[in-house]
C-alpha positions as a Python dict, from the first residue, in 0.01 Angstrom:
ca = {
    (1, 'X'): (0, 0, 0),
    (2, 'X'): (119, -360, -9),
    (3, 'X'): (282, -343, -364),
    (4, 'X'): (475, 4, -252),
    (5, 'X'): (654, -176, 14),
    (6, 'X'): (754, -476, -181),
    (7, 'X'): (838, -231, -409),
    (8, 'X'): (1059, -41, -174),
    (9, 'X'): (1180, -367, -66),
    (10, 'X'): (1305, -482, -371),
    (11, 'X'): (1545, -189, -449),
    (12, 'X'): (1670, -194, -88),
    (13, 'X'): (1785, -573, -215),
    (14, 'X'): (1895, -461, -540),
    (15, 'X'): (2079, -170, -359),
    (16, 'X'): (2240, -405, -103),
    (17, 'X'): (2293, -670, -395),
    (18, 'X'): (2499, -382, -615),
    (19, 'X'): (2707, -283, -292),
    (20, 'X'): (2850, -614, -179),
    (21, 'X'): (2946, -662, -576),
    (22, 'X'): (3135, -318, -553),
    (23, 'X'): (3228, -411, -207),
    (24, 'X'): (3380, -792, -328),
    (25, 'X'): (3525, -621, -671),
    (26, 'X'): (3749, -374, -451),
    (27, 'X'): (3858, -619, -180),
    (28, 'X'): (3969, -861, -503),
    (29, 'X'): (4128, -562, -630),
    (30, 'X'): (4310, -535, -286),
    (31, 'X'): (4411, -871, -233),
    (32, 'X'): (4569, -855, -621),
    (33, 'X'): (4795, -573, -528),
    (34, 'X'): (4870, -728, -179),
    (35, 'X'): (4983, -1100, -334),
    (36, 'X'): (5144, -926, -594),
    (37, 'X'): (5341, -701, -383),
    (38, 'X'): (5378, -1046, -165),
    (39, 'X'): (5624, -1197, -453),
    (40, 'X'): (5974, -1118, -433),
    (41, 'X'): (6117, -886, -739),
    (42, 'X'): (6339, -1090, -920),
    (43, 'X'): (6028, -1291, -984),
    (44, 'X'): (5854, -976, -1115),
    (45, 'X'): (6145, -852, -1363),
    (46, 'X'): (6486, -1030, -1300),
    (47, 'X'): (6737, -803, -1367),
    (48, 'X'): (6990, -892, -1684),
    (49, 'X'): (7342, -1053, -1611),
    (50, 'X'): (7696, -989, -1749),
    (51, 'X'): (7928, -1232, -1752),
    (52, 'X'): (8210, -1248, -1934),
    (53, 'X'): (8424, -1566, -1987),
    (54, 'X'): (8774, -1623, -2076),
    (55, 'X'): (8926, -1937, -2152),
    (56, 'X'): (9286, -2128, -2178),
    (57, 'X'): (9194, -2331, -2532),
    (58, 'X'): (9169, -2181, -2881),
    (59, 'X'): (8830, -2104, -3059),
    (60, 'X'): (8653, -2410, -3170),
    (61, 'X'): (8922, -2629, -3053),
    (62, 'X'): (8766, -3002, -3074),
    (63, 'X'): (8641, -3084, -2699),
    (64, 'X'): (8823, -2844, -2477),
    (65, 'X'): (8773, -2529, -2711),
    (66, 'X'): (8383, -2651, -2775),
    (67, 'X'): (8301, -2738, -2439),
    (68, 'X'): (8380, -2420, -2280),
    (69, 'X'): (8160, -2268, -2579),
    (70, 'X'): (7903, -2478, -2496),
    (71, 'X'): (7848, -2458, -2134),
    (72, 'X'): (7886, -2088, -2191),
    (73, 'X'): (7511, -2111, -2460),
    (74, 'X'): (7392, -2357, -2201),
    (75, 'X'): (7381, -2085, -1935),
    (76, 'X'): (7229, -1847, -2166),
    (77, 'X'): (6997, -2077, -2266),
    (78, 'X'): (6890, -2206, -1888),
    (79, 'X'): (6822, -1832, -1827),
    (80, 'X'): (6652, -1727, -2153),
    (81, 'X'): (6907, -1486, -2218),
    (82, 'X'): (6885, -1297, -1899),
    (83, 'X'): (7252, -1389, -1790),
    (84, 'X'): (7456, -1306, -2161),
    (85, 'X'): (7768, -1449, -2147),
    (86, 'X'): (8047, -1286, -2344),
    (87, 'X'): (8307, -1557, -2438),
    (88, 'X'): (8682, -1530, -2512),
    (89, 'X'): (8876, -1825, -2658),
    (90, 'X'): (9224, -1773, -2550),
    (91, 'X'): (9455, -1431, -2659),
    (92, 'X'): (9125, -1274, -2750),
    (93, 'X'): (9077, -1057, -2436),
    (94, 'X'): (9409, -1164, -2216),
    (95, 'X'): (9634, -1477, -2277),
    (96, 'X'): (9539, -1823, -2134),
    (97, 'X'): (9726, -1828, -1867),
    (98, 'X'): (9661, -1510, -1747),
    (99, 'X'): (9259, -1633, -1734),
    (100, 'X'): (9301, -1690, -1341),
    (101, 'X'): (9432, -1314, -1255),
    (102, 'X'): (9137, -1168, -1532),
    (103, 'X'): (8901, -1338, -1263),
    (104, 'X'): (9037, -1323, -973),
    (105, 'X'): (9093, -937, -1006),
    (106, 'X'): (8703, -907, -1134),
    (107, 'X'): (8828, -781, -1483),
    (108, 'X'): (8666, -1096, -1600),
    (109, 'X'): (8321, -1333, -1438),
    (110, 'X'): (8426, -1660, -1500),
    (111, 'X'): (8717, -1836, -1716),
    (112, 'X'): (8748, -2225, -1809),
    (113, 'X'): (9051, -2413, -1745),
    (114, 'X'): (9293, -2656, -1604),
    (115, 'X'): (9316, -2573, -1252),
    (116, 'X'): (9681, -2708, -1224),
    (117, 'X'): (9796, -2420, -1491),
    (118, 'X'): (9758, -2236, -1124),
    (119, 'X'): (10011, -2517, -927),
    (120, 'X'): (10245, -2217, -925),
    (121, 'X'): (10021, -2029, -706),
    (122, 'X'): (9972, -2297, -497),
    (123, 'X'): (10060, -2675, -553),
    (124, 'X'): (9645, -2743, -405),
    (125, 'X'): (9522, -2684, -765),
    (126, 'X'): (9650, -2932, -902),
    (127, 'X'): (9469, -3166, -705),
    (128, 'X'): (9141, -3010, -855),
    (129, 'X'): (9248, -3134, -1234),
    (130, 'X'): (9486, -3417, -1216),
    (131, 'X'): (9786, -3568, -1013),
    (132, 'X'): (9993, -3862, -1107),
    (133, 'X'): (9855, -4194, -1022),
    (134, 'X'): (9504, -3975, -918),
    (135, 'X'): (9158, -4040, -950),
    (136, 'X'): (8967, -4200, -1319),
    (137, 'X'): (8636, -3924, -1419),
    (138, 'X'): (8417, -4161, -1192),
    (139, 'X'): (8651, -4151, -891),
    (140, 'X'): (8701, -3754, -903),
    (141, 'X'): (8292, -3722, -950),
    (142, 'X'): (8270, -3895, -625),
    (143, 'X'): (8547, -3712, -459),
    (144, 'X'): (8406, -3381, -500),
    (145, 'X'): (8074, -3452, -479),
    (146, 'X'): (8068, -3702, -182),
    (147, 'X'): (8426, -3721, -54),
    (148, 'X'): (8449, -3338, 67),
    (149, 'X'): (8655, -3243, -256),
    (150, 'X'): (8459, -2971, -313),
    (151, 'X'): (8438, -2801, 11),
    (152, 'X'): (8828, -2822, -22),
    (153, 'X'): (8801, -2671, -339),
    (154, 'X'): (8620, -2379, -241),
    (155, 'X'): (8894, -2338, 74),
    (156, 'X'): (9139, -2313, -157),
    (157, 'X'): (8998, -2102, -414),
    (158, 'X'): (8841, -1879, -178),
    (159, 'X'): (9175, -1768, -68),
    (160, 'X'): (9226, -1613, -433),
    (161, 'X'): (8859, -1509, -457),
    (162, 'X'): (8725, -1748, -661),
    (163, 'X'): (8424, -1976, -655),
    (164, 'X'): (8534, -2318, -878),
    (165, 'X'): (8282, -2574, -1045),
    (166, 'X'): (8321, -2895, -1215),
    (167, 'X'): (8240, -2836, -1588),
    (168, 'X'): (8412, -3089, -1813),
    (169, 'X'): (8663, -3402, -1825),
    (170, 'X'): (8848, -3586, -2019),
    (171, 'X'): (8923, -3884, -1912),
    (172, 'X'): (9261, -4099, -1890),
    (173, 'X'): (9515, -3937, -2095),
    (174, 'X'): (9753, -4039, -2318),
    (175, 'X'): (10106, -4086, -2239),
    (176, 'X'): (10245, -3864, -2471),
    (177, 'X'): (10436, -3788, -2825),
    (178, 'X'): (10791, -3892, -2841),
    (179, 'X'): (11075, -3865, -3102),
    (180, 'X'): (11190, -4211, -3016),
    (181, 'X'): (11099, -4501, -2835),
    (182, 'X'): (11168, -4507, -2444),
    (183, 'X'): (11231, -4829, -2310),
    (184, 'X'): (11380, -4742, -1999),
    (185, 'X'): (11309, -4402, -1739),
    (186, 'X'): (11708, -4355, -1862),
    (187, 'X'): (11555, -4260, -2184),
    (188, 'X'): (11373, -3949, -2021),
    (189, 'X'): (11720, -3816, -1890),
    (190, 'X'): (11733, -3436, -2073),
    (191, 'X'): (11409, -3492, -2261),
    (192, 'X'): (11229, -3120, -2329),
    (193, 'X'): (10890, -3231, -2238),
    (194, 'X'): (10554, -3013, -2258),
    (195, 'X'): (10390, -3146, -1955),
    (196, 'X'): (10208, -2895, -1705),
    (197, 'X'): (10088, -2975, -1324),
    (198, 'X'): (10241, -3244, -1120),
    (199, 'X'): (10276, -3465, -1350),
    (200, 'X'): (10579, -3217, -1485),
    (201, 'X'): (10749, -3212, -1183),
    (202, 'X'): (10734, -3647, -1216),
    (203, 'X'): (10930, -3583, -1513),
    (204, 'X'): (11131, -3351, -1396),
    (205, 'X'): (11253, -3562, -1089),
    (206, 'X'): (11304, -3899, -1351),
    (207, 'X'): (11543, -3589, -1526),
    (208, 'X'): (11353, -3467, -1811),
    (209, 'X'): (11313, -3100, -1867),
    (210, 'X'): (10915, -3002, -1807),
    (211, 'X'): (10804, -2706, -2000),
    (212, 'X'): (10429, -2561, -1979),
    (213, 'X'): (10272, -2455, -2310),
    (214, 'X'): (9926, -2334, -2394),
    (215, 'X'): (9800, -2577, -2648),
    (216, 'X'): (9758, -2316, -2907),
    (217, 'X'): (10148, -2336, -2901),
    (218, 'X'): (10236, -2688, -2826),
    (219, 'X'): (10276, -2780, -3260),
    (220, 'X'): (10511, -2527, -3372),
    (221, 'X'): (10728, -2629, -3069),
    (222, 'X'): (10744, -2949, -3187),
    (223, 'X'): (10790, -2945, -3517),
    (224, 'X'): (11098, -2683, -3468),
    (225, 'X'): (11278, -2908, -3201),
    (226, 'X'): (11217, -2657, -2930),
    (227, 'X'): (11086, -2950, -2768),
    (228, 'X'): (11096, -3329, -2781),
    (229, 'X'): (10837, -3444, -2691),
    (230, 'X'): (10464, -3381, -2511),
    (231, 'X'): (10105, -3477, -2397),
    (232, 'X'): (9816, -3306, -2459),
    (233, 'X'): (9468, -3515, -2431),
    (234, 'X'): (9420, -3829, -2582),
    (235, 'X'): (9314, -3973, -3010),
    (236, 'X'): (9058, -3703, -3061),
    (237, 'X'): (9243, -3374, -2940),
    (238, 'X'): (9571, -3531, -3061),
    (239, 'X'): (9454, -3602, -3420),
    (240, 'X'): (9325, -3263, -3479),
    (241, 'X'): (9673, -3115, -3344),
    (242, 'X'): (9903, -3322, -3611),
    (243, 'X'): (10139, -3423, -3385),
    (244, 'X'): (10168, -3671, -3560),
    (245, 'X'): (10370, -3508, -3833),
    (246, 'X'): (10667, -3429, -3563),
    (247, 'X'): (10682, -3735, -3330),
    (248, 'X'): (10559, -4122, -3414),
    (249, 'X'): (10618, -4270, -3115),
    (250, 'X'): (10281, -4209, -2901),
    (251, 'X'): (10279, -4363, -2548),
    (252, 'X'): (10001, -4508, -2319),
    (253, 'X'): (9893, -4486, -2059),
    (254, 'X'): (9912, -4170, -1913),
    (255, 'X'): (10039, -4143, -1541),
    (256, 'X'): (9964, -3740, -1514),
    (257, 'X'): (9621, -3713, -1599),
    (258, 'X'): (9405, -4018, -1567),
    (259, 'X'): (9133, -3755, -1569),
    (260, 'X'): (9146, -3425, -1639),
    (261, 'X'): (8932, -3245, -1485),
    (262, 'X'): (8850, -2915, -1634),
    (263, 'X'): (8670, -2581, -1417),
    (264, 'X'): (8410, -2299, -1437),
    (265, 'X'): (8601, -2068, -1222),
    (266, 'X'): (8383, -1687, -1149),
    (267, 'X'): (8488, -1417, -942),
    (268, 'X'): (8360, -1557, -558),
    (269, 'X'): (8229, -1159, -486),
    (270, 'X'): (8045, -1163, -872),
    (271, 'X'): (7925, -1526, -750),
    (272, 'X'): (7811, -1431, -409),
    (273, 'X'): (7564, -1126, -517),
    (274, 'X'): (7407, -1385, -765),
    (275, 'X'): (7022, -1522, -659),
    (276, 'X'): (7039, -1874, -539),
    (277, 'X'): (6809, -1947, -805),
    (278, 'X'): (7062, -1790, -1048),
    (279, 'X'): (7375, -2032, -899),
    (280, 'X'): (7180, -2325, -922),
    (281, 'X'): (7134, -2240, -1266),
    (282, 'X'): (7550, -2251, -1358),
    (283, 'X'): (7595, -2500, -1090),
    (284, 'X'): (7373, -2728, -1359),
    (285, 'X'): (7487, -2574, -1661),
    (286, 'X'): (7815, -2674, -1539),
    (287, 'X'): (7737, -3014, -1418),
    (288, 'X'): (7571, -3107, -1713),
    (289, 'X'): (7885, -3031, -1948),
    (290, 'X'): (8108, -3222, -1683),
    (291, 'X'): (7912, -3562, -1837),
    (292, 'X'): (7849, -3415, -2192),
    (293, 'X'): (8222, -3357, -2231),
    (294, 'X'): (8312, -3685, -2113),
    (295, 'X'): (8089, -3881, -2309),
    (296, 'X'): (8184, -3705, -2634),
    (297, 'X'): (8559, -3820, -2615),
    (298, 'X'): (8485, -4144, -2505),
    (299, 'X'): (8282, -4183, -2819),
    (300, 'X'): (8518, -4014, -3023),
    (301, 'X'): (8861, -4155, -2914),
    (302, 'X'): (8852, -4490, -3015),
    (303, 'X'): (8851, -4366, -3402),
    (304, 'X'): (9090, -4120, -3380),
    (305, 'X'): (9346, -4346, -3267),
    (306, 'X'): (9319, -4634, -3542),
    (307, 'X'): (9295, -4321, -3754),
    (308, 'X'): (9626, -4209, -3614),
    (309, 'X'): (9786, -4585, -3690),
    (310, 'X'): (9630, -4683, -3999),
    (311, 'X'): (9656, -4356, -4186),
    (312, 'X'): (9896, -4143, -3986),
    (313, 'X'): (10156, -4433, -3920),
    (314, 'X'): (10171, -4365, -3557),
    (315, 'X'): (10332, -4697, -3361),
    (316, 'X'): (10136, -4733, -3062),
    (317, 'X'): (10384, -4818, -2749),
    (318, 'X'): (10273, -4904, -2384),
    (319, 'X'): (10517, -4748, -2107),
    (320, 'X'): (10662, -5105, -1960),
    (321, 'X'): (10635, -5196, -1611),
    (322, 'X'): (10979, -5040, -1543),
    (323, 'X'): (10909, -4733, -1655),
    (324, 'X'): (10553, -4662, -1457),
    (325, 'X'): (10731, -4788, -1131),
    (326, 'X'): (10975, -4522, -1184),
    (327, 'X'): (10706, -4286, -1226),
    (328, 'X'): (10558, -4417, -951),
    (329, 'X'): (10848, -4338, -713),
    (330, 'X'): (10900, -3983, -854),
    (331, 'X'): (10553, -3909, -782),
    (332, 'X'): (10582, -4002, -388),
    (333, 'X'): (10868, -3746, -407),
    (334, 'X'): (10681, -3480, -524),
    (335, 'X'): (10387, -3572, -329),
    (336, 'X'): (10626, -3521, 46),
    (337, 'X'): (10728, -3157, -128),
    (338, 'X'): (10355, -3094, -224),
    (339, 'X'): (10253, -3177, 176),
    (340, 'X'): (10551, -2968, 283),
    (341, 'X'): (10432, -2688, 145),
    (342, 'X'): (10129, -2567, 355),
    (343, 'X'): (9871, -2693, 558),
    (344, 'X'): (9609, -2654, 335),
    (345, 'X'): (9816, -2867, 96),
    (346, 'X'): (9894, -3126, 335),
    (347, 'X'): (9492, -3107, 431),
    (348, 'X'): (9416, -3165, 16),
    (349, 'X'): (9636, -3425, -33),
    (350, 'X'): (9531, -3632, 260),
    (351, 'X'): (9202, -3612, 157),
    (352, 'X'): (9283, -3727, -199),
    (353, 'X'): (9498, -4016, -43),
    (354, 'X'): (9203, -4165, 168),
    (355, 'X'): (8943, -4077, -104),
    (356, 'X'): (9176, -4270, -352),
    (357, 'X'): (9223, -4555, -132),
    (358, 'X'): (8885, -4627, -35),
    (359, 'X'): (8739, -4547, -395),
    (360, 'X'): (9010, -4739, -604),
    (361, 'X'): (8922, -5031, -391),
    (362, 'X'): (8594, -5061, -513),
    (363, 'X'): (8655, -4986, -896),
    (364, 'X'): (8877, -5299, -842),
    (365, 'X'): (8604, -5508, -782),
    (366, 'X'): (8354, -5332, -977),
    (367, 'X'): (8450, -5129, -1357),
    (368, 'X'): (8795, -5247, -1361),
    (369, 'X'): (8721, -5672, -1253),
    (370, 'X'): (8419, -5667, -1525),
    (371, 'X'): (8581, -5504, -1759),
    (372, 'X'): (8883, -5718, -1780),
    (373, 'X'): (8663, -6038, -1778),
    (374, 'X'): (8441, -5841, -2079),
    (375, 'X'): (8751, -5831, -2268),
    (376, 'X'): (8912, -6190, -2187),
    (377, 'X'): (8560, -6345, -2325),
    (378, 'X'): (8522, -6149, -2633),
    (379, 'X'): (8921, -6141, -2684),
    (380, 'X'): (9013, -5794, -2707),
}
């Protein structure tokens, strides 16, 4: 009697035992489906990206040309592939200047360029690449970043449907190519000079004649004696070009550009349906090339240019004291017409004036003190 009800007892266990297993096995099972139904999609299957980039430089051009191509793998590459970027040098789906309407008009995502190739739109873009007597790469970084340069940006740019991103630089320019030597502003007087942005209206106020070329065309201009004379970047860029062969005369430094600033511009309504997870993505793809861009023609420029002297026979020339004051009171002219022209210009320009003020006082007493007191020791 006593060993039937243990044993009845020990299946009711063994009963009870196999039912809270079942039991614990389907309430896993429905706490897997719940959490799982918890994430949000994208994190399940993220849904592929097309973007399609067009640019103002030629294929494989040396800096400009590469760095577009490379912040274009870098976003593939961030996203594994999911957002494939099509990319289109310049003339290969619409011409380089016509890179802002492609975008703008959503015919294209994004395009890479020299926002002041838009100053015709409205003088604010230039601002957001280079302006005569403007900001070094340092100074601009902390501009947009910190001094409310990029909230101005995205104003602007907004206004023409676009969402704009640092992504490249290149540093204080050169002065330019010349013909023959120009010892005085005088010498400008009827000069045909390829020089885009504000820095061509500079010219054109000192009485040169400013003409805006893509740099795919800026060499057989020269060489024919359609026009006398031009800037383009700086040892590295120039080197490659062969100006060189047209003009010896090769002027420092540059007043227009003393650091170009180059852009990821996308399609703001493209940009806007994008995860934030997604933007962050470009925002560092972009940011990354801003400094990888930078660094590679600071460590390339140096060589180029005793390249360009020792081999090339180009005479090196420093625009005299003169000269840059002239520039400098051209540039306040075009600066009242720039501020004249709408408030949102007048609202840019202000901010660049007290951004520049308050910046350039410190690289005074910081880079631009120690480096002249580096070079007085070691006599360079």
């Amino acid at each position: 009697m006593k060993k039937s009800i243990a044993k009845k007892a020990g299946k009711a266990k063994t009963a009870d035992r196999r039912s809270f297993i079942k039991g614990a096995a389907l309430a896993g099972a429905g706490a897997t489906v719940a959490a799982a139904s918890s994430f949000p999609a994208p994190a399940v299957a993220q849904k592929r990206i097309e973007m399609t980039m067009v640019t103002t430089w030629p294929r494989d051009f040396p800096g400009l040309g590469t760095g577009a191509q490379r912040a274009a793998k870098r976003i593939e590459d961030l996203s594994e592939g999911r957002i494939k970027v099509q990319y289109f040098a310049a003339g290969e789906r619409v011409g380089a200047f016509d890179s802002f309407d492609a975008v703008a008009s959503g015919n294209a995502q994004a395009y890479h360029a020299a926002d002041y190739y838009w100053k015709g739109k409205h003088p604010g873009w230039a601002y957001f690449t280079a302006v005569p007597f403007g900001f070094t790469y340092t100074e601009m970084n902390a501009w947009i970043r910190f001094g409310g340069g990029q909230q101005l940006w995205d104003e602007l740019a907004g206004n023409y449907g676009l969402k704009c991103l640092m992504c490249g630089n290149t540093g204080v320019q050169m002065g330019g190519w010349f013909r023959k030597e120009i010892n005085s502003a005088d010498d400008l007087k009827g000069l045909k000079m390829r020089i885009p942005g504000l820095g061509g209206d500079v010219m054109a106020k000192l009485g040169a004649s400013p003409v805006s070329l893509p740099g795919g065309q800026i060499y057989e201009n020269l060489v024919s004696g359609a026009i006398d004379a031009t800037e383009w970047v700086g040892p590295w860029n120039d080197s490659f070009m062969k100006f060189y062969e047209a003009a010896k005369y090769y002027y420092y430094p540059g007043m227009h550009e003393p650091a170009a600033m180059l852009s990821l511009g996308m399609n703001a309504s493209w940009w806007g349906k994008l995860t934030k997870s997604d933007q962050l993505l470009i925002e560092a793809a972009a940011s990354m090339e801003n400094d990888v861009m930078m660094s590679e023609y600071n460590a390339k420029n140096g060589a180029s240019l005793n390249k360009l002297i020792t081999e090339n026979g180009v005479k090196l020339r420093r625009f005299n004291d003169d000269i840059y004051d002239a520039f400098g009171d051209a540039s306040k002219e075009v600066f009242e017409t720039v501020q004249a022209h709408s408030p949102l210009a007048k609202k840019i320009h202000d901010s660049f004036i007290g951004a520049r003020k308050e910046l350039g006082a410190w690289t005074k007493i910081s880079d631009q003190a120690y480096v002249q007191q580096r070079n007085r020791v070691l006599g360079v």
